[in-house]
C-alpha positions in Angstrom: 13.6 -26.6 -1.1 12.5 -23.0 -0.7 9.2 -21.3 0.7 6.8 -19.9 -2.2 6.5 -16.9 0.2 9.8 -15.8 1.0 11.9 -17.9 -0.7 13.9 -18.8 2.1 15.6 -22.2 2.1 14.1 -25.2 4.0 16.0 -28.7 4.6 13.5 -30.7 6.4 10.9 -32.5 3.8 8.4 -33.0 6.3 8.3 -29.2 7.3 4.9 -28.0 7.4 5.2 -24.1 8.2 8.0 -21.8 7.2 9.8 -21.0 10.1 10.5 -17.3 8.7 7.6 -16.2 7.6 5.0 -18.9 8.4 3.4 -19.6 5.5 2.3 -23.3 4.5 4.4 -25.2 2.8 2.2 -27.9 2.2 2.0 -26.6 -1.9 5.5 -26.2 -2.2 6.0 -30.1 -1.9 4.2 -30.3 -5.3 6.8 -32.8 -7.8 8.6 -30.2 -10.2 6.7 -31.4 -13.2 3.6 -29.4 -12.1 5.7 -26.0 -11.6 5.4 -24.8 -14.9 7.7 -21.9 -16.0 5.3 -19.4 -17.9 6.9 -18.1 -21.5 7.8 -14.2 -21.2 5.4 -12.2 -23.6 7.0 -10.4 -26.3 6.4 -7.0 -24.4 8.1 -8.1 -21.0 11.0 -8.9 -23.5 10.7 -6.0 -24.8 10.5 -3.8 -22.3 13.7 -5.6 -20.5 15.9 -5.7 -23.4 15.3 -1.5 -23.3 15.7 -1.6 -19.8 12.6 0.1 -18.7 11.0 -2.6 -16.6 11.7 -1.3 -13.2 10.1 1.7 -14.6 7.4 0.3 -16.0 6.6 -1.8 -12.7 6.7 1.4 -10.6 4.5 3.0 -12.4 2.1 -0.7 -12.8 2.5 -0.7 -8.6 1.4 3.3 -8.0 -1.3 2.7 -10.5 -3.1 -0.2 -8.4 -2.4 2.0 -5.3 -5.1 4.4 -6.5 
């Protein structure tokens, strides 16, 4: 199983904490079937099959810094 946080790799299913970054795990335990995958909108497709979505999140992150 891996943290939500950092997506490191636990073993113990009793774990509590992450012991890298120590965030809860207590929502991670949740049974796969309520993990549901969102469908990529027809721009993010877009924007990755013209490879500009590194660009386009740069520019999305700098944006939100002002």
């Amino acid at each position: 199983m891996n943290c939500p946080n950092c997506n490191k790799e636990y073993f113990d299913r009793n774990q509590k904490v992450c012991e890298y970054c120590g965030s809860d795990l207590i929502i991670a335990s949740k049974p796969v079937s309520e993990n549901k995958i969102q469908p990529k909108s027809k721009f993010d497709s877009f924007i990755e099959d013209i490879g500009l979505k590194n660009l386009y999140n740069k520019i999305k992150k700098n944006l939100r810094e002002l």
